[in-house]
Residue frames relative to the residue before (quaternion, step in Angstrom):
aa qw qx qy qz dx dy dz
X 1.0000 0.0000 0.0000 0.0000 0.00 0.00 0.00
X 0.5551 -0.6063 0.5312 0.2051 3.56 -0.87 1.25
X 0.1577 0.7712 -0.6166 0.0149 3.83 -0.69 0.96
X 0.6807 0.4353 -0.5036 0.3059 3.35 0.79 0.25
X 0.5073 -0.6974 0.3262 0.3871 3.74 -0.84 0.84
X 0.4241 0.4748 -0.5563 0.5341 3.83 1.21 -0.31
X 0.8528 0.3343 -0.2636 0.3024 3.80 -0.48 -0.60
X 0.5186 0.5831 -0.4588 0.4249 2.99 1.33 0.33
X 0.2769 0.9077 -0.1541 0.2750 2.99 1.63 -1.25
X 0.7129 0.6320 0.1381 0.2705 2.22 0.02 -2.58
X 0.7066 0.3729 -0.1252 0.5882 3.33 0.29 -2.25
X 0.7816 0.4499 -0.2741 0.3339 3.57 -0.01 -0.72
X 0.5436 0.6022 -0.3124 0.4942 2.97 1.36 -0.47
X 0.6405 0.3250 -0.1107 0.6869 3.73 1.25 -1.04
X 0.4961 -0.6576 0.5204 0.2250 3.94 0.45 0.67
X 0.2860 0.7355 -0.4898 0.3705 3.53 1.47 0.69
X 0.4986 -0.6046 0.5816 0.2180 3.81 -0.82 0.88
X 0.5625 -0.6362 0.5172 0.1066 3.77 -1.19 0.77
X 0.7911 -0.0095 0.0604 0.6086 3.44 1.49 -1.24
X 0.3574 -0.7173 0.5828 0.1348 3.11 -0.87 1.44
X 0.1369 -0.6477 0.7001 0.2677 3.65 -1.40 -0.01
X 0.1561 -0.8107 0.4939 0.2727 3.98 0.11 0.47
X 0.5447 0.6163 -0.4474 0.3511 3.81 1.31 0.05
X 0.5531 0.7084 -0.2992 0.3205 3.34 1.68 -0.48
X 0.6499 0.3414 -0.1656 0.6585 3.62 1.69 -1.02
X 0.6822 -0.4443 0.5364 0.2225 2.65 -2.22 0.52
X 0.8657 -0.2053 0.0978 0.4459 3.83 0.58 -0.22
X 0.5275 -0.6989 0.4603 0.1462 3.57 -1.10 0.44
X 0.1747 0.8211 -0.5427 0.0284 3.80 -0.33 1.29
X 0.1115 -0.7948 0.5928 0.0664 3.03 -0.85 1.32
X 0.5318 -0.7331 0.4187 -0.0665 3.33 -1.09 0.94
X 0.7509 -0.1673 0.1351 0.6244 3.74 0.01 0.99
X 0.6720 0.6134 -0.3430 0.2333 3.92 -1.19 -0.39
X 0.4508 0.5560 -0.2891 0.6356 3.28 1.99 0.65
X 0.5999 -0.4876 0.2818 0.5683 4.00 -0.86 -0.31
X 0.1444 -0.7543 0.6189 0.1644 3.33 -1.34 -0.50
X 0.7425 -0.3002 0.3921 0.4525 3.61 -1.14 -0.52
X 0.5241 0.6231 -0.3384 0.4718 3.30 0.76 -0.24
X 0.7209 0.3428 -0.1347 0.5871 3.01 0.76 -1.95
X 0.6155 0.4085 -0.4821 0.4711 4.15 0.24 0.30
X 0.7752 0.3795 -0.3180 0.3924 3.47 0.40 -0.38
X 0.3358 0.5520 -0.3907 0.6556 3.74 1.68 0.04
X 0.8207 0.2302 -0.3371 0.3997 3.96 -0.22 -0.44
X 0.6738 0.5064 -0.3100 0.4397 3.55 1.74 -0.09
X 0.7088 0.4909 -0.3536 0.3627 3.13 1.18 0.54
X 0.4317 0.3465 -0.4152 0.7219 2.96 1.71 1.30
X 0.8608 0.3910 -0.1439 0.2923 3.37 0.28 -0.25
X 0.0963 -0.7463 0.6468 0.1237 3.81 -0.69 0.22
X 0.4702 -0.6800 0.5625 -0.0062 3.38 -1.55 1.07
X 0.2800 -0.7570 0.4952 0.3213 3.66 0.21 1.11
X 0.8578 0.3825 -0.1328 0.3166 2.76 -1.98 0.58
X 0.6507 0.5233 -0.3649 0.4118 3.44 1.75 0.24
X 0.5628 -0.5792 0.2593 0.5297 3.57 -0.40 -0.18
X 0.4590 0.5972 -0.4589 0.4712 3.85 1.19 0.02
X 0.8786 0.3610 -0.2401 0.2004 3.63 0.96 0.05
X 0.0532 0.8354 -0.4431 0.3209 2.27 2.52 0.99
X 0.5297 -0.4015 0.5757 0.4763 3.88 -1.67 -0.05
X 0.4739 -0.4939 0.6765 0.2719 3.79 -1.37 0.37
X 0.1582 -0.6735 0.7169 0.0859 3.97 -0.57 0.57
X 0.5507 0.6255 -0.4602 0.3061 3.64 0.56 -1.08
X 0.3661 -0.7076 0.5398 0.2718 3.58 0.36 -0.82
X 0.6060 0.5368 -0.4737 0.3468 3.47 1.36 -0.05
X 0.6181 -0.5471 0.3848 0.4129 3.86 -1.39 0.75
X 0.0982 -0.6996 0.7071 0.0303 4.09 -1.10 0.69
X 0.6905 -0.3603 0.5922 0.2068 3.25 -1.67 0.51
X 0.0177 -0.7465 0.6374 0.1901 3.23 -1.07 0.88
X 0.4594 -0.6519 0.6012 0.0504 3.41 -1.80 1.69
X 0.2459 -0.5555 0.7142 0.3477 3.64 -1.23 0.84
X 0.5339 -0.6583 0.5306 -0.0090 2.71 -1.99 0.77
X 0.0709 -0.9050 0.3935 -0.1452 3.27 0.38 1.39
X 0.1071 -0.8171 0.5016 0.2632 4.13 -0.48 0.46
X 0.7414 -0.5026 0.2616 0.3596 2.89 -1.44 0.99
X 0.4351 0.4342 -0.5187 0.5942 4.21 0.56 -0.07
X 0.8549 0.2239 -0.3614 0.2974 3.76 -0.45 -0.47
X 0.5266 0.6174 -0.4298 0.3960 3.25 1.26 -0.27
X 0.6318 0.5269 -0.2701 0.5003 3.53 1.28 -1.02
X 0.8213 0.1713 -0.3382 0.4263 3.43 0.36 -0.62
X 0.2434 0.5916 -0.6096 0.4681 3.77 0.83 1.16
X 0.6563 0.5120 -0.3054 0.4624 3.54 0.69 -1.54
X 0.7074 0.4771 -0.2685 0.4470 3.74 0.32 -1.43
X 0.6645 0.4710 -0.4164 0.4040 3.92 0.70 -0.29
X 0.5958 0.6223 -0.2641 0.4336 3.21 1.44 -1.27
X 0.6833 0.4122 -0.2172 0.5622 3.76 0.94 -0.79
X 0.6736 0.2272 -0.4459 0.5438 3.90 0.64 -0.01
X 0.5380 0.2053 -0.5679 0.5882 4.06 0.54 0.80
X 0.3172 0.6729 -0.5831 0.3264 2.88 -0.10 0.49
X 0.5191 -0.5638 0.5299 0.3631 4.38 -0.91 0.69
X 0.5159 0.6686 -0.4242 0.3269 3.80 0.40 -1.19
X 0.7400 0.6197 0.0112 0.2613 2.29 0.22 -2.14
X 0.7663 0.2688 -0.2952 0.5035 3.23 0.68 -0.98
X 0.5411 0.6831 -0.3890 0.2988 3.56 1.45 -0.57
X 0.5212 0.7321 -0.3006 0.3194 3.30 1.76 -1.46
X 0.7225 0.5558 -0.1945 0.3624 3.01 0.89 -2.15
X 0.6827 0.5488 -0.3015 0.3766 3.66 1.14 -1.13
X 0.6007 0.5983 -0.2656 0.4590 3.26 1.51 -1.14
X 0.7287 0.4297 -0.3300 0.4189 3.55 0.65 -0.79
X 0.6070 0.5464 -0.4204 0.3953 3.40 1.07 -0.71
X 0.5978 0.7457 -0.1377 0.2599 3.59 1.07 -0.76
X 0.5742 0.0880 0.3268 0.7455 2.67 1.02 -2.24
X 0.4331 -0.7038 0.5576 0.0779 2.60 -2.07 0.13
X 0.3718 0.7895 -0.3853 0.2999 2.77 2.44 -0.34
X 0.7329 -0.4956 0.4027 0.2348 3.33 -1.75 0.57
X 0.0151 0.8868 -0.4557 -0.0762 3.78 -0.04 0.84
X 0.3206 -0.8134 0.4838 -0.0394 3.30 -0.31 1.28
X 0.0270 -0.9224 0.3851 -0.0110 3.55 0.02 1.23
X 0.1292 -0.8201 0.5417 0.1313 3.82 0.25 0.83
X 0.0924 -0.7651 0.6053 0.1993 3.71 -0.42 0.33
X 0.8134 -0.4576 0.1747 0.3138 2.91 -1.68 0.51
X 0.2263 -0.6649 0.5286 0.4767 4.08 -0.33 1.03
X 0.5789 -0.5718 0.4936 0.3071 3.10 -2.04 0.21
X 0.6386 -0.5556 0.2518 0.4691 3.47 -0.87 0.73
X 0.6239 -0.4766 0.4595 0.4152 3.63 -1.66 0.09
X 0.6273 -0.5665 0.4820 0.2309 3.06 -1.48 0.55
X 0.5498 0.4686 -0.4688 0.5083 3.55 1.20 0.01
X 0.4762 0.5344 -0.6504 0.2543 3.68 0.27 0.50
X 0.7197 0.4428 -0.3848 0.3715 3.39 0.75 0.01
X 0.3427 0.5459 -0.4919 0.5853 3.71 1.60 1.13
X 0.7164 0.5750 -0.3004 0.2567 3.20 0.61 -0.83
X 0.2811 -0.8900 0.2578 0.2498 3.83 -0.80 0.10
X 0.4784 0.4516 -0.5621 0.5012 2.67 1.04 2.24
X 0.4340 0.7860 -0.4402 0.0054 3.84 0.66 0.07
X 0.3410 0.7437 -0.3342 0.4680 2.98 1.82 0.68
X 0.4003 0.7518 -0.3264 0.4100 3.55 1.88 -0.82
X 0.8631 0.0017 -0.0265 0.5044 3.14 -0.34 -1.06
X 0.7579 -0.5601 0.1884 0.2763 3.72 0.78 0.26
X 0.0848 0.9070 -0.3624 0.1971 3.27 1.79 0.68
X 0.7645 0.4480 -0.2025 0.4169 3.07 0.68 -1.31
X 0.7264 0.4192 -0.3388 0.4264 3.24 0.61 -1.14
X 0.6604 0.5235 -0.3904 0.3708 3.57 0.80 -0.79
X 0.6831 0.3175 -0.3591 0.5510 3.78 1.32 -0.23
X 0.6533 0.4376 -0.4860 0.3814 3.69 0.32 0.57
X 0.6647 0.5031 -0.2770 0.4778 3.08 1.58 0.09
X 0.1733 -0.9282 0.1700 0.2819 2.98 1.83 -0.05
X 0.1274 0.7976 -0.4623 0.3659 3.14 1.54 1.68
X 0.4728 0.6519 -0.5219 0.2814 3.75 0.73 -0.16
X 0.4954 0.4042 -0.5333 0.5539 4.69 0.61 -0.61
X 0.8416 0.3148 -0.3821 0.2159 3.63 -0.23 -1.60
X 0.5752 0.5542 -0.4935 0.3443 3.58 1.22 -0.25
X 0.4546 0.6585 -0.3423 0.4924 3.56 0.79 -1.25
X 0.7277 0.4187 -0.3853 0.3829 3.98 -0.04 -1.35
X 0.5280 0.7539 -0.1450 0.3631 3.37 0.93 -1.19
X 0.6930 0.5084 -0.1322 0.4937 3.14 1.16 -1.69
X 0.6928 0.5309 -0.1213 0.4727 3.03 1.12 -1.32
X 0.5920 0.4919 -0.3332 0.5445 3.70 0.89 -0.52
X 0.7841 0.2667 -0.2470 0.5030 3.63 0.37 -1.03
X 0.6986 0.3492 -0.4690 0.4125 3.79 0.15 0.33
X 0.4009 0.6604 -0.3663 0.5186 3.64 1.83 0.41
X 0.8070 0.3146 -0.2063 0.4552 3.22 0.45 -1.55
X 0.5220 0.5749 -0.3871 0.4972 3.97 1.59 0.42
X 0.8133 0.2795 -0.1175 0.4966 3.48 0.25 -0.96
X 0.5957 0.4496 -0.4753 0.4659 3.79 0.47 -0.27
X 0.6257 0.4841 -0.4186 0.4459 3.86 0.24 -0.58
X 0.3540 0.6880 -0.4606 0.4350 3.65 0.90 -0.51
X 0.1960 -0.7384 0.5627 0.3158 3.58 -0.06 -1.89
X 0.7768 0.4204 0.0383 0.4672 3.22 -0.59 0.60
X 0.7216 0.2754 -0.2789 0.5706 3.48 1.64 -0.18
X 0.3192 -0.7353 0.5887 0.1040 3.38 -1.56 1.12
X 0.2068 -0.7684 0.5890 0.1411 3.62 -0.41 1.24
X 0.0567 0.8489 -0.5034 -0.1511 3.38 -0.81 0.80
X 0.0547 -0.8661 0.4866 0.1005 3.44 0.53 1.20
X 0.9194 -0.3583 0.0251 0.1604 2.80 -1.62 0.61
X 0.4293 -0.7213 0.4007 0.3673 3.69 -0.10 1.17
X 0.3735 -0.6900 0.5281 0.3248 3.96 -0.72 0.58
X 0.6127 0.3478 -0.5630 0.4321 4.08 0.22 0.31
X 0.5718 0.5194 -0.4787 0.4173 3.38 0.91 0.08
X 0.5274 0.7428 -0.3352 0.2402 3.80 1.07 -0.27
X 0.0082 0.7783 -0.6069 -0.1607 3.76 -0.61 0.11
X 0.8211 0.0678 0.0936 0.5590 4.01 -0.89 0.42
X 0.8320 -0.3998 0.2362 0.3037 3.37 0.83 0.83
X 0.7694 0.2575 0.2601 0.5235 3.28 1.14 -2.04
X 0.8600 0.1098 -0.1638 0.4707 3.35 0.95 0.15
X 0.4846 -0.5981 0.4241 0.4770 4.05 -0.83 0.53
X 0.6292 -0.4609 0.5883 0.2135 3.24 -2.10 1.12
X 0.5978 -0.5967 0.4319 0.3165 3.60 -0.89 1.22
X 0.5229 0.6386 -0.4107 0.3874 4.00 0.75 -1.07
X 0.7650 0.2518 -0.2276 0.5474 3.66 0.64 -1.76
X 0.6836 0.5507 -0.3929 0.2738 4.17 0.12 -0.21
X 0.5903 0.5767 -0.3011 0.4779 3.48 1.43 -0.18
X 0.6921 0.3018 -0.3735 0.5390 4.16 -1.28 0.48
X 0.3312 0.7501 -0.5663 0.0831 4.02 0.43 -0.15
X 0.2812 -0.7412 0.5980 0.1181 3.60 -0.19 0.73
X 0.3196 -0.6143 0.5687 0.4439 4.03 -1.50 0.35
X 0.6802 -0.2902 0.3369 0.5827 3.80 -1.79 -0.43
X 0.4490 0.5767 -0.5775 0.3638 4.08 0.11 0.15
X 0.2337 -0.6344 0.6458 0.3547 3.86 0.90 -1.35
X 0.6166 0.4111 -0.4537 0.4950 4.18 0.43 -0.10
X 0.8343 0.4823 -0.2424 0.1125 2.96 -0.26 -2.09
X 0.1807 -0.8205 0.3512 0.4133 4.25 0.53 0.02
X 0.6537 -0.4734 0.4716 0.3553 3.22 -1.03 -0.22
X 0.4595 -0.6834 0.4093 0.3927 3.70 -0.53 1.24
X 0.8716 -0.3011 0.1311 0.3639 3.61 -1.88 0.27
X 0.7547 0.4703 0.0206 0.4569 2.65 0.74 -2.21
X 0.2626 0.6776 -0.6338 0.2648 4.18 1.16 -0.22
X 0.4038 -0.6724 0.6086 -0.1204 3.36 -1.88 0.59
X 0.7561 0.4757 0.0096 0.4493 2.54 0.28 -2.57
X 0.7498 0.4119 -0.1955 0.4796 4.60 0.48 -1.21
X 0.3670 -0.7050 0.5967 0.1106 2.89 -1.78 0.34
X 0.3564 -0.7563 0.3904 0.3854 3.46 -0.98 -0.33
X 0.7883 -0.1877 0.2119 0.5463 3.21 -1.42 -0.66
X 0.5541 0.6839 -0.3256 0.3454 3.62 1.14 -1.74
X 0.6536 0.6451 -0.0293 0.3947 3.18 0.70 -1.75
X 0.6942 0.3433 -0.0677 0.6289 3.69 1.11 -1.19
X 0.6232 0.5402 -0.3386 0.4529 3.55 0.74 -0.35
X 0.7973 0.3440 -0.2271 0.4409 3.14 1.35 -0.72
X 0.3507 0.7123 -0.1899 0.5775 3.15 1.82 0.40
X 0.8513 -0.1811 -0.2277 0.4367 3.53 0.87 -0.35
X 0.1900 0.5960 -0.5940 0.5058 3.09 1.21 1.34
X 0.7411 0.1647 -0.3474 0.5504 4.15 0.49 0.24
X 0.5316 0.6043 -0.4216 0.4177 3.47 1.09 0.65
X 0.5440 0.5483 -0.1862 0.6072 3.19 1.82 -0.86
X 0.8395 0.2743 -0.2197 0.4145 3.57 0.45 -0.72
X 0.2409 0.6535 -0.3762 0.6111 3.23 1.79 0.78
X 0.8008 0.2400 -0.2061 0.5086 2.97 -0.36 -0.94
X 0.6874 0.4983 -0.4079 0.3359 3.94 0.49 -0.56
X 0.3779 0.7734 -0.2994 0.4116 3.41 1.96 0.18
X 0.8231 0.3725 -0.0094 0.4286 2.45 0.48 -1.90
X 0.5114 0.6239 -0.3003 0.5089 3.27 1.42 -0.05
X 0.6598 0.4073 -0.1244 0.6191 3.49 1.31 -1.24
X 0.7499 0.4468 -0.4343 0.2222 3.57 0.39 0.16
């Protein structure tokens, strides 16, 4: 039940109900609020990951930032803290205490590949991480530490990103990042958005939500 009054607000504003009964539905999907690519490339700009190719010697002679050096177990379980503070997370924990319903977790998609049209993809490290061609092993990472959070929970199915949805490893394929609508379902998503998906993108999202649950039904 919804007790703050901004979020009541809110729900009503979106014709959203105040109190849920979660025994009423077939399952729980929660949606982004956990780390993401974002959060990996925020700990790589202080940081370097043994044993990747960012940690070759520069030959170029040009001047670089020195990175602490960090191995890829700590980089992951940096990631895995970030995803149990993480909103989800705490939503998971309430949900299980509650119910038992299935809880289906979609983590954030990774931005669109047009961040590298854009004129900042240098910001949070885009580029370098695809010219180093570290963007699968970062992603893998991502995936391991928002695993080793939410499965112990019980009961929760991460479904992390589908790979034809993938670009460079690390970011969504222009096809699934385009039509993004706001929480209204009309309004769209300005020009330059990044951050949404589309319908394409969601279609494939609970078509493995559906066959989830037809598991768990069959087991």
């Amino acid at each position: 039940t919804a007790r703050d009054p901004d979020l009541r607000r809110a729900q009503a504003r979106f014709g959203m109900p105040e109190a849920v009964d979660t025994a009423a539905y077939d399952a729980v999907i929660l949606v982004a609020g956990t780390a993401s690519i974002y959060s990996a490339l925020a700990i790589l700009q202080d940081h370097r990951v043994s044993g990747r190719p960012s940690c070759a010697p520069d030959l170029s002679g040009a001047a670089s930032p020195e990175k602490a050096l960090i191995s890829e177990a700590a980089f992951t379980a940096a990631l895995t803290d970030l995803a149990r503070a993480g909103v989800s997370h705490r939503f998971a924990r309430a949900f299980r205490e509650a119910s038992d319903v299935p809880i289906f977790l979609v983590p954030q998609p990774y931005p669109s590949e047009r961040v590298f049209d854009s004129d900042r993809p240098r910001e949070y490290g885009f580029q370098r991480a695809r010219r180093h061609g570290e963007g699968p092993a970062i992603a893998a990472c991502l995936a391991r530490a928002i695993d080793a959070a939410f499965v112990p929970i019980g009961g929760v199915t991460v479904l992390h990103q589908p790979p034809e949805t993938v670009a460079h490893g690390f970011t969504t394929a222009r096809a699934y990042s385009r039509d993004a609508v706001r929480v209204d379902g009309d309004t769209a998503q300005h020009a330059a958005d990044l951050l949404h998906v589309g319908p394409a993108f969601g279609a494939q999202v609970l078509a493995r939500v559906y066959a989830g649950l037809e598991a768990l039904a069959e087991a």
